[in-house]
N, C-alpha and C positions, 0 to 999 in steps of 0.2 A: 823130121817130116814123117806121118804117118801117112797112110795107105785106106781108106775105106771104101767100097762100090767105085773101084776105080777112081777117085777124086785124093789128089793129092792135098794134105793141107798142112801150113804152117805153124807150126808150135812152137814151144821154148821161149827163144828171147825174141818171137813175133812182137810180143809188147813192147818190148822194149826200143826195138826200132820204130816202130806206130807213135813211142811217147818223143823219140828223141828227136824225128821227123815232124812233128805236130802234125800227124796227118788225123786229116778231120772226115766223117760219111761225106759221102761225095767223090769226093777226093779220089785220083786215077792212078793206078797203081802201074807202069807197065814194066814185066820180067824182061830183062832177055838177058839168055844164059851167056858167058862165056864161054867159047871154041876150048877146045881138048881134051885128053884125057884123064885129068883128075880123078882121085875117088869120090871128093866131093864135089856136090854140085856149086856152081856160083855165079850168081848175077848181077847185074847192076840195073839198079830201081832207078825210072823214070818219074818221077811225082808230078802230075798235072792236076793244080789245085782244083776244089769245087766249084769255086767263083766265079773260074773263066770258060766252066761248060753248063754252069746253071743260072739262067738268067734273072734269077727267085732268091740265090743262093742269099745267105747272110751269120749275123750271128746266133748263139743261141737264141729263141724266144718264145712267146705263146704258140705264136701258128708259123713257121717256115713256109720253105719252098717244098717243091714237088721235090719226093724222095728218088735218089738216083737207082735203086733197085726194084726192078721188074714186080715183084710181088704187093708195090706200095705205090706201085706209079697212079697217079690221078688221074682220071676219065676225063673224054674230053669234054662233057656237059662242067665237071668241076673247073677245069681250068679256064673258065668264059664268066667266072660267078666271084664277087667279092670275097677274098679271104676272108675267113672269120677270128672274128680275137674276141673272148669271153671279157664280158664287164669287169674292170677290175674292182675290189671291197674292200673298204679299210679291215683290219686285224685293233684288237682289243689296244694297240700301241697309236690307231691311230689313222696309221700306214695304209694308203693303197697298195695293194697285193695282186696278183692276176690268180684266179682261183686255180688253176693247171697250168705247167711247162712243158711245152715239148721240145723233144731234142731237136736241134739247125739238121735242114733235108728232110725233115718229119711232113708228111701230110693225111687229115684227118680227111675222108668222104663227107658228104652234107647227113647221110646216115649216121657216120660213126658219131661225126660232132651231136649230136642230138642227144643220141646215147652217154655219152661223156661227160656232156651240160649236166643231163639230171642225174649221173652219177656223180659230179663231183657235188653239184651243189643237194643231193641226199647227205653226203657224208659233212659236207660242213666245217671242215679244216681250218683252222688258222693259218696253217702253214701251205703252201700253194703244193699241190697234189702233182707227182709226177706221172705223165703220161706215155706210156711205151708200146710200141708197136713190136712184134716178135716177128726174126730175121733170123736168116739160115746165120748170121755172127754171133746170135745171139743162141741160138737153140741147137744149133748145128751137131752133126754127131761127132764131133773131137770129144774126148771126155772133160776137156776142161773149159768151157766154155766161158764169156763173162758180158760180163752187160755195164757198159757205159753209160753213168751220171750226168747229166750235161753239165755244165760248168754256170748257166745261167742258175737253174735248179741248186745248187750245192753253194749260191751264195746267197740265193731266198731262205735257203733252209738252213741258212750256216751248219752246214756240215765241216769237220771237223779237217786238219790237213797233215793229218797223221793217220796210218795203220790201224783198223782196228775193228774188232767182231760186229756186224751188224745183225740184229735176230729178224727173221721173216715171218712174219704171222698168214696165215691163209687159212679157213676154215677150220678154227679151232687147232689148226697145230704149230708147230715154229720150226723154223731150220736155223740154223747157224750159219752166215757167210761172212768171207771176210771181205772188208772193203779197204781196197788199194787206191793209195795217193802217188802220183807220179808228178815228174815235172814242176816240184818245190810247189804242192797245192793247187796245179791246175789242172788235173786232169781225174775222176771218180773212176772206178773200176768195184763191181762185187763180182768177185772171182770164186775162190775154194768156199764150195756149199753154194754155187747159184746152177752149177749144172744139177746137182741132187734137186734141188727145187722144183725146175724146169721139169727133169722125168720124173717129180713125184707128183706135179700136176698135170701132165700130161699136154706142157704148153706147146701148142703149136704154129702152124707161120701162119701171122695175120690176126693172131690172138691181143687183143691190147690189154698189158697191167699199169694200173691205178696204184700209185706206191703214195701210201698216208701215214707220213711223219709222226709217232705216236709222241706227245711233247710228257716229261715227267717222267719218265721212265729210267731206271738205274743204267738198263742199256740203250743202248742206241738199236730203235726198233722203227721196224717199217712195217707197216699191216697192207696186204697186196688186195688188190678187187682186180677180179682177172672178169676180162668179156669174151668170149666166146666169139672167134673169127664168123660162125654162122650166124650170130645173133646182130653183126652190123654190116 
């Protein structure tokens, strides 16, 4: 447990309780400590699913429910307006595809989704384009931060369900991360080299990245299109 601006937060094998719990965003975490005086601290986690406090809640898919975090919550003109779900295209196999995934508890504004449309469909992918919203879990100042692959997304993209370096392209440069499989193939994590990424673009909350599957490549590569929180 570290210490930053006063805010306590959970490291170490936080993952590892999160994979073996299947706790999913949304999901209600509550502490309470155990009485005495121990030198450690200790508690016992309440887990109150997303399901049964988000009326929207569901699986992964194109367009989710309203996000249960304050920074992504939906206005109340969106939540009166038809979800939107992009046309799905068939892929050279054939296949309809939905051209973007968003992660379950993801919600796009009718701005954002605009901007999203004509980025994805500029870029033109075969493989359906990840879409992410940035979150204090995501970008937060622990130094080891990670960002979660939905699981809908990582079987359109058959991604792989073993350990192993994924390269990040962004404006002509690359970083190195690695992408962690938990829970025998269900669960995506790029952990070591996604916090470097984060401060080396300066990502901040409400920023959304565009992650494009580059196919043909010796590694396993992701080319990021980051939008600008001010720009939707």
């Amino acid at each position: 447990m570290t210490k930053d601006r006063c805010e306590y937060m959970l490291t170490g094998h936080w993952l590892d309780f999160v994979c073996d719990n299947s706790v999913q965003e949304g999901d209600i975490c509550i502490f309470v400590p155990e009485k005495g005086g121990a030198r450690r601290s200790k508690f016992t986690v309440h887990l109150v699913r997303g399901e049964t406090t988000h009326s929207g809640g569901g699986t992964d898919g194109v367009q989710g429910a309203g996000s249960g975090e304050g920074e992504n919550a939906p206005s109340e003109s969106d939540m009166h307006r038809v979800p939107h779900e992009p046309p799905e295209r068939k892929n050279s196999a054939g296949l309809a595809v939905p051209p973007y995934i968003l992660p379950s508890m993801s919600h796009l504004s009718l701005s954002q989704e605009n901007i999203v449309d004509a980025k994805v469909q500029a870029i033109q992918s075969e493989v359906p384009i990840y879409v992410s919203i940035m979150k204090k879990t995501y970008i937060g100042a622990i130094k080891q931060n990670m960002l979660e692959l939905s699981s809908r997304y990582a079987a359109a993209a058959h991604l792989p369900c073993e350990n192993q370096t994924v390269v990040l392209q962004c404006m002509s440069q690359i970083w190195k991360t690695k992408m962690v499989v938990h829970r025998n193939g269900k669960r995506w994590f790029l952990s070591a080299g996604w916090s470097k990424f984060v401060h080396d673009n300066s990502l901040q909350l409400g920023d959304i990245c565009l992650f494009e599957l580059k196919k043909n490549k010796r590694k396993l590569t992701m080319k990021v299109h980051i939008i600008p929180s001010k720009q939707s």
